[in-house]
TORPA-214177 format. One record per residue (C-alpha): residue number from 1; z, x, y. Coordinates in steps of 0.2 Angstrom, whole numbers, plus 5000, padded with zeros to 4 digits. Layout:
N
KETOR   k    Z    X    Y
KETOR NUM    Z    X    Y
...
END
This chain:
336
KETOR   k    Z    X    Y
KETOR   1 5110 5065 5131
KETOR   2 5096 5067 5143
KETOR   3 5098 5057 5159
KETOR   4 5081 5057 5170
KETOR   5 5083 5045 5187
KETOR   6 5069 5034 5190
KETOR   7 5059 5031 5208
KETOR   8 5070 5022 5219
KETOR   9 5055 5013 5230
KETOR  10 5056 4996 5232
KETOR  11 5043 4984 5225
KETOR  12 5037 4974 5238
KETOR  13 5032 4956 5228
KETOR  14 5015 4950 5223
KETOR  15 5010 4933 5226
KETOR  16 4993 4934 5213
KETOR  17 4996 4922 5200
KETOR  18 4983 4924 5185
KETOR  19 4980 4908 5177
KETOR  20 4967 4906 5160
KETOR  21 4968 4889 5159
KETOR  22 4976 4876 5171
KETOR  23 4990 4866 5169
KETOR  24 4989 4848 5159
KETOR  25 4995 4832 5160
KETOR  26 5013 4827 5167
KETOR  27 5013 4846 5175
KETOR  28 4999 4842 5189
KETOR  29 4982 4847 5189
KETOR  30 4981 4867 5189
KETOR  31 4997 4867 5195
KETOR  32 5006 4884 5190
KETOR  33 5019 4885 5176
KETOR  34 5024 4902 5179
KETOR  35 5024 4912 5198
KETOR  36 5023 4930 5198
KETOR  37 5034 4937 5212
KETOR  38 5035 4955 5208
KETOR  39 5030 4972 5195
KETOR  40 5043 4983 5195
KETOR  41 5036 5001 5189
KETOR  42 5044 5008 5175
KETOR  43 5040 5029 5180
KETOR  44 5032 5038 5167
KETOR  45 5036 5028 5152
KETOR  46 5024 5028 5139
KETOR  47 5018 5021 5123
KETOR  48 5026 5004 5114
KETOR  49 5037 4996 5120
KETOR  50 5049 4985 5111
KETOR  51 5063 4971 5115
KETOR  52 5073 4969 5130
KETOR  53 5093 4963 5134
KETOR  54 5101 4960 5151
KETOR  55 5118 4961 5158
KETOR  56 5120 4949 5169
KETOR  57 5133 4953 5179
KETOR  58 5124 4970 5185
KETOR  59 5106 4960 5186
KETOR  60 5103 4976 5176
KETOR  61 5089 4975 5161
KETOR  62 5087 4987 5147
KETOR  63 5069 4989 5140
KETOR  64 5068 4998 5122
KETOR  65 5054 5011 5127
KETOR  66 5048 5014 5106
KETOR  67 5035 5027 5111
KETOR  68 5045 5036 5123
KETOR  69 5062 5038 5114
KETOR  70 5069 5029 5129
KETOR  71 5079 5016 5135
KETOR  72 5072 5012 5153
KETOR  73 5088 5003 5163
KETOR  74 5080 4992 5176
KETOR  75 5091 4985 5194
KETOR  76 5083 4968 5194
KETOR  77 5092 4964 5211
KETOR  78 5084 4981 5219
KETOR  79 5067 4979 5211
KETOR  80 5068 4997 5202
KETOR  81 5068 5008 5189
KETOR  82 5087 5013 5189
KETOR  83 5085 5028 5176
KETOR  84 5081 5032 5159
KETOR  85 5093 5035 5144
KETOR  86 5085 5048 5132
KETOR  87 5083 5056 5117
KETOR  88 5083 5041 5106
KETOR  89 5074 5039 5090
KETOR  90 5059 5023 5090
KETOR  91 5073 5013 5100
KETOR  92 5066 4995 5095
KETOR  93 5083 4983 5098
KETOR  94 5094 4982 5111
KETOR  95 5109 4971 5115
KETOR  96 5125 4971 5129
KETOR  97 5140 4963 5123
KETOR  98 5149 4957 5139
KETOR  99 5168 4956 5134
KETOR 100 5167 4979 5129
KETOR 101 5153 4979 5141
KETOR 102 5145 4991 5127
KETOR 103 5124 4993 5124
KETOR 104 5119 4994 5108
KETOR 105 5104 5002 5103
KETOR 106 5094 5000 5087
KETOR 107 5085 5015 5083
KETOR 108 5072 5012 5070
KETOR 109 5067 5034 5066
KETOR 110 5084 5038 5061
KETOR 111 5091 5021 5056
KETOR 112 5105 5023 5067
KETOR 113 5113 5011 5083
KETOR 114 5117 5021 5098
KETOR 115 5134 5013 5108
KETOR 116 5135 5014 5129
KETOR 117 5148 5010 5139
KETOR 118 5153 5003 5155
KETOR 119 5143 5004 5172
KETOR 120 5141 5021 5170
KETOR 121 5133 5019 5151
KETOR 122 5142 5032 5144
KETOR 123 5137 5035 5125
KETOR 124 5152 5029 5115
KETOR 125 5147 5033 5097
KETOR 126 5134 5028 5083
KETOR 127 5135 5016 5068
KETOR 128 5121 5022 5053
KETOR 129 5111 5010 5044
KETOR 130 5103 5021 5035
KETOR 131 5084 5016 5040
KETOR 132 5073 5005 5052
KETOR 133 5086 4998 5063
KETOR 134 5078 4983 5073
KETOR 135 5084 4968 5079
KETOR 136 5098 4965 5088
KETOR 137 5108 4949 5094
KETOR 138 5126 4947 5100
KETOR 139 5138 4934 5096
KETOR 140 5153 4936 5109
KETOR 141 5165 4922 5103
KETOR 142 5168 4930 5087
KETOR 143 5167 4946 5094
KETOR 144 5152 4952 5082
KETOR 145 5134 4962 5082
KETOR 146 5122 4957 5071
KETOR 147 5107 4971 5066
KETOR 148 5094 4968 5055
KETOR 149 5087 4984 5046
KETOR 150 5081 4994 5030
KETOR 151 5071 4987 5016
KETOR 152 5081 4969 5019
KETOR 153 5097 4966 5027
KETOR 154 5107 4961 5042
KETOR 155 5122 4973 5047
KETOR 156 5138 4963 5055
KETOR 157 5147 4977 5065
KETOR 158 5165 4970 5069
KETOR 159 5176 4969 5086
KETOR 160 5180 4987 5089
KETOR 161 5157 4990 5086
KETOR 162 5161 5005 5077
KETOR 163 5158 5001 5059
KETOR 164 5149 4990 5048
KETOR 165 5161 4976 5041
KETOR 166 5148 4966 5032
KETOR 167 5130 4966 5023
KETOR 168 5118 4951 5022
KETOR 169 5106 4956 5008
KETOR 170 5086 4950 5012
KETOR 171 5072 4950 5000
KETOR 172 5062 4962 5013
KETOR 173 5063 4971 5031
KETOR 174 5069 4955 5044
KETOR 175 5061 4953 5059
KETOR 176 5064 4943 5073
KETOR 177 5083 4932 5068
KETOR 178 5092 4919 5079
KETOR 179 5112 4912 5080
KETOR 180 5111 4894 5079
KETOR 181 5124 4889 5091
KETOR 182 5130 4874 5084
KETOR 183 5133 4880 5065
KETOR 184 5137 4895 5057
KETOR 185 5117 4900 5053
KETOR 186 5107 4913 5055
KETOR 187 5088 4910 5051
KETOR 188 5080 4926 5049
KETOR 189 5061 4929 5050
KETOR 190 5056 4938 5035
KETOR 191 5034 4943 5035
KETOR 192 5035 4953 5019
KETOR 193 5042 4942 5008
KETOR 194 5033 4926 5016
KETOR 195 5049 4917 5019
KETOR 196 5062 4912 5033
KETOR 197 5077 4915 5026
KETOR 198 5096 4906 5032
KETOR 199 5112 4916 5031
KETOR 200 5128 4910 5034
KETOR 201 5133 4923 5048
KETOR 202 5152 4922 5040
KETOR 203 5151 4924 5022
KETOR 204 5138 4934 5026
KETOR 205 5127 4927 5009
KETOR 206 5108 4918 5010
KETOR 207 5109 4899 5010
KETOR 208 5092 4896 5007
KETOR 209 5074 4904 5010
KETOR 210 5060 4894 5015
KETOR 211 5044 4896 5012
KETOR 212 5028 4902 5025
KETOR 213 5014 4896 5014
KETOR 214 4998 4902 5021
KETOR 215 5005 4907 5036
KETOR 216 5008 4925 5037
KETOR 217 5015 4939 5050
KETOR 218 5031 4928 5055
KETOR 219 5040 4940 5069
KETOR 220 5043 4932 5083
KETOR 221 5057 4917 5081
KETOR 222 5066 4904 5094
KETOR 223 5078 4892 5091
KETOR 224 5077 4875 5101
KETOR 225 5093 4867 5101
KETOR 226 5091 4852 5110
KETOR 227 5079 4845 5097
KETOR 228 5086 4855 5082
KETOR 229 5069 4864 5077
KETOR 230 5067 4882 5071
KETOR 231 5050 4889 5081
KETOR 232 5043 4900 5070
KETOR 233 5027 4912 5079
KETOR 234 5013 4918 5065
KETOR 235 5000 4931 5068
KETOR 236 4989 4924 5054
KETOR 237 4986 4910 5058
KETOR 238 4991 4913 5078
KETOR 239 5000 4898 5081
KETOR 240 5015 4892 5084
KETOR 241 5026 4884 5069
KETOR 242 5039 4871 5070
KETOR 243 5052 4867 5056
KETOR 244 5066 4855 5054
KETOR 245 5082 4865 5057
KETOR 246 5092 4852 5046
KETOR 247 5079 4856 5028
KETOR 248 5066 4870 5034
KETOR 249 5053 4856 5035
KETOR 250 5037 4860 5044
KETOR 251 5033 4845 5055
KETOR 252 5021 4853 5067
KETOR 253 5011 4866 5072
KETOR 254 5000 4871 5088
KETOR 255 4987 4886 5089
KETOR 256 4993 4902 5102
KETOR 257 4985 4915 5108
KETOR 258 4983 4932 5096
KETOR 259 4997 4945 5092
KETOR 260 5014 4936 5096
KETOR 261 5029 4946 5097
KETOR 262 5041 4935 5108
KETOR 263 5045 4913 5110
KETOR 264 5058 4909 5121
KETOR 265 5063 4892 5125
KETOR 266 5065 4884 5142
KETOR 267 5077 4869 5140
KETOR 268 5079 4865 5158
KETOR 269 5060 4863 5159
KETOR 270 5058 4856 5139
KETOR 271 5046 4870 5139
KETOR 272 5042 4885 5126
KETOR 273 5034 4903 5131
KETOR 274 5024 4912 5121
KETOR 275 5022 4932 5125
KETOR 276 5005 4941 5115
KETOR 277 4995 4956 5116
KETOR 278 4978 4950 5117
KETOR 279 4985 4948 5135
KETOR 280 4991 4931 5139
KETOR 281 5007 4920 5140
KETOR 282 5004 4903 5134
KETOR 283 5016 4888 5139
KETOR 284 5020 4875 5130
KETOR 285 5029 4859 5134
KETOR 286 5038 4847 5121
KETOR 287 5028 4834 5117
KETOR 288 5035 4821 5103
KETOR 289 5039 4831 5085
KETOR 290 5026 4845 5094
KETOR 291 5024 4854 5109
KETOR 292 5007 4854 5120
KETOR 293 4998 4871 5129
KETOR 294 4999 4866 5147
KETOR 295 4996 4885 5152
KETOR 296 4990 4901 5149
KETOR 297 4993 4917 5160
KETOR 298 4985 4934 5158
KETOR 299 4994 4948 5157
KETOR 300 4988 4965 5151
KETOR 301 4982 4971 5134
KETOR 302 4996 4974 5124
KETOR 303 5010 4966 5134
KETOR 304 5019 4955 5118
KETOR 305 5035 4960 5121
KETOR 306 5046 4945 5136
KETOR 307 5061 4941 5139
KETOR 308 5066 4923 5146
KETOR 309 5083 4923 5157
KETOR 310 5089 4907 5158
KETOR 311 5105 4910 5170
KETOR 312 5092 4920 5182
KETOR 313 5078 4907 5179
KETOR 314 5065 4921 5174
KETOR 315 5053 4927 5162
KETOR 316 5050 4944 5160
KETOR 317 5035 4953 5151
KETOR 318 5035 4971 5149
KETOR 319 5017 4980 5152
KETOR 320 5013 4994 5142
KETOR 321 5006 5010 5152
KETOR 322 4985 5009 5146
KETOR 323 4974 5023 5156
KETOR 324 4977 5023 5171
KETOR 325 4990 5008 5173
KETOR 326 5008 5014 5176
KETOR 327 5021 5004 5164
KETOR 328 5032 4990 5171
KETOR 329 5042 4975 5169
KETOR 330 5033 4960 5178
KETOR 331 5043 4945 5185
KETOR 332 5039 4928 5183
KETOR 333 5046 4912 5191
KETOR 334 5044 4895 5181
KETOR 335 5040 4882 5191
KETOR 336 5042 4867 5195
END
């Protein structure tokens, strides 16, 4: 394992907020929906890159770097680049399970999920999945980690994270997947097979498969608790579905901006966050059945992948290194 330690120079924070189109309605005239306060450089990371997880006790973030065979682990509190774990394969998911303060890493060249440990992120062993290992999300009561992978299926690793006690079959690779908190659900995106699929996360079988229609490219996927609605993000259309958790209903749907890759929701605020590549965020707020733009931010070309921390209150886009930009995480602060 190749350990590289990133720069230790402290970001000072930038005040610019960039703002496509104002704020609507209830939010105030061009009031800001999200506050930039800070970019923290990420070294010489290069290419893709793919999702991010936090551990929250540390404030440390973990930023799958896809084209640099990297995981880049950022000190939130400090502002910097902490270091970068290497030789990695296409690292796409990451998650931290708090109670064996482990990392797991889903590497989609060789199929396998990479374990670290403690503060020191010691490697601490692999699980293979034989191909494309993606997704990853973290159920900590029950002591399980879910990866979706292959040709269609999500692995259920067990307590000790060593081995694979349990295989949901899929009709086709799965995308972006979400717990439900208040069932034993898991809806998965499924693009290839034009469906969102349910499986019940202890049975481990398919429940039921919904239908996309003429919607296509489902990746990105949010769960909204409060209102029990599955947010469902299409490329093709780009816009943002909402189905019925209870039946898999559509009820409504509102244009995005193009080439989403990550929805988070905001339930302090009632409000939903919309990462893309053609370079903006969009905000949406809940609005009856639906949800109304009331911001969009630009980023940078090719920054689709965010991560919304709710126990921190901030959203985090990562920005891809493009010609002479340097890579880094950028920090915003929703407001009010």
């Amino acid at each position: 394992m190749n350990w590289r330690r990133g720069p230790s120079v402290l970001v000072a924070a930038v005040a610019t907020l960039f703002i496509a189109s104002g704020a609507a309605g209830g939010e105030g005239e061009g009031a800001p929906t999200l506050q930039l306060e800070v970019k923290i450089p990420l070294g010489d990371v290069r290419g893709r890159i793919d999702h991010m997880a936090v551990d929250l006790s540390r404030q440390r973030l973990f930023v799958a770097a896809l084209g640099h065979d990297s995981v880049a682990v950022v000190d939130l509190k400090a502002q910097r680049l902490d270091r970068l774990i290497g030789d990695l394969s296409e690292p796409q998911g990451v998650g931290y399970e708090v109670t064996k303060d482990t990392l797991y890493v889903a590497n989609g060249g060789d199929g396998s999920v990479r374990l670290f440990e403690r503060a020191d992120l010691l490697p601490a062993g692999r699980v293979e999945l034989g191909s494309d290992a993606d997704n990853i999300r973290v159920d900590s009561k029950a002591g399980r980690v879910f990866i979706g992978h292959g040709d269609g299926a999500l692995a259920i690793l067990g307590a000790n994270g060593h081995q694979t006690i349990a295989s949901a079959p899929l009709n086709a690779h799965p995308e972006s997947f979400q717990l439900d908190a208040n069932t034993d659900r898991i809806f998965v995106n499924v693009p290839n097979a034009g469906s969102i699929d349910v499986v019940d996360r202890t049975s481990g079988k398919r429940i039921a498969s919904w239908p996309t229609g003429n919607r296509s490219a489902n990746y990105a996927m949010a769960l909204d608790q409060t209102h029990q609605r599955v947010l469902v993000a299409f490329r093709r259309p780009a816009e943002l579905g909402v189905f019925s958790a209870a039946d898999g209903n559509l009820v409504a749907s509102t244009p995005t901006c193009n080439d989403i890759d990550d929805v988070f929701v905001d339930s302090k605020r009632d409000r939903i966050y919309i990462s893309c590549g053609e370079g903006f965020v969009d905000v949406l707020a809940a609005e009856g059945s639906s949800y109304r733009p009331i911001g969009r931010i630009a980023t940078a070309v090719g920054a689709r992948t965010s991560l919304f921390v709710p126990e921190l209150d901030r959203f985090l886009v990562a920005i891809p290194a493009k010609f002479t930009t340097t890579a880094a995480i950028w920090v915003f602060r929703p407001s009010p």
